[in-house]
N, C-alpha and C positions, 0 to 999 in steps of 0.2 A: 161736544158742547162748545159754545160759541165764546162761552167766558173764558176756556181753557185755549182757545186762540192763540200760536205764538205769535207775538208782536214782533218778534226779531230772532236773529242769532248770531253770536258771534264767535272768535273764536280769541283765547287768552294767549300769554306770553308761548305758554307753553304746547301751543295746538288744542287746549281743550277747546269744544265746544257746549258754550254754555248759551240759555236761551231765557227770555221774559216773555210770559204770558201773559195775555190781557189782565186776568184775574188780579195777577199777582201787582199788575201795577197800578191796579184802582187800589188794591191793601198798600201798596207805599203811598200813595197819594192821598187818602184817605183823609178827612179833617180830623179825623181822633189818632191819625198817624203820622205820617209826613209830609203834609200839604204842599209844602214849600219846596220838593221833590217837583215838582208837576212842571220847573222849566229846565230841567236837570237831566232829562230823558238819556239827553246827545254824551253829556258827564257820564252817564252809565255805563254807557259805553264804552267811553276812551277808559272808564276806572275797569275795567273785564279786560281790557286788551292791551291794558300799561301800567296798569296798579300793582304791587306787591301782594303776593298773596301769602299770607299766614294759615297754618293750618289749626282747627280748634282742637285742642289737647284733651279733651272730656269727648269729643264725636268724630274721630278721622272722616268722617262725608263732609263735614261742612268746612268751610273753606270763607275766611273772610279778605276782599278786596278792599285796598285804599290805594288812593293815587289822592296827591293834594295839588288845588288848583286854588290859583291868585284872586279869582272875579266872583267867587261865591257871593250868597246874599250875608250881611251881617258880619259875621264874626267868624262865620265857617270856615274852613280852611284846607279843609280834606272833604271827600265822599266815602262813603263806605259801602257795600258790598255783599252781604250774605250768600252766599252761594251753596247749595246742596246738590253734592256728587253721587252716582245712582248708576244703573247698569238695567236696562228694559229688555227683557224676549221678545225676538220679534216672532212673526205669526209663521215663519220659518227655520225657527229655533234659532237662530244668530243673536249674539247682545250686541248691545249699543249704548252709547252712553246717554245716559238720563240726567245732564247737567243743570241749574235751573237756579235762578236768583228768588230767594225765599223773600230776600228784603233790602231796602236801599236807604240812607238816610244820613244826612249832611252832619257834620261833627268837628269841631276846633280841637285842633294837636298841636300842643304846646312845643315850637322848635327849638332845639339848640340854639343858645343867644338869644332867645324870647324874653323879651323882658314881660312880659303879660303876666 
């Protein structure tokens, strides 16, 4: 299917490979979503392949990225990340990683010495 299109792939600090799908980035850009996402693409990127990655304590698959960057729009300050970790059969019986950004979306992180 054409909507499930990867748009990219990259790989994080640690070797993984993780990838966006067309689908998945009309759902971050989406006007009921993250619209403002939509000149952040390139952001998405450098946050997968130099962000800090936390792991979620309630899901060990998912996996959230931030890296903080100075030029965002407004008040933002970081990006952030969703990523959901996975393991696919291939049609030869071998796995592979099924890595994939569920969501992305710009967010203000109060720094040390902030007076905000």
């Amino acid at each position: 299917m054409a909507d499930n299109a990867k748009r990219w792939t990259v790989q994080d600090r640690d070797g993984n490979s993780i990838y966006l799908t067309e689908e998945r980035w009309q759902h971050v850009t989406d006007s009921d979503n993250h619209p403002e996402m939509e000149d952040y693409e390139e952001y998405l990127k450098t946050t997968l392949q130099k962000g800090r990655r936390q792991q979620e304590p309630l899901n060990p698959r998912k996996y959230r990225y931030i890296h903080m960057f100075d030029d965002l729009v407004g008040d933002f300050n970081h990006l952030v990340a969703i990523v959901l970790f996975g393991l696919d059969v291939t049609e030869q019986g071998d796995t592979e990683s099924n890595n994939f950004v569920a969501t992305a979306f710009l967010k203000y992180i109060r720094q040390k010495g902030d007076k905000k």
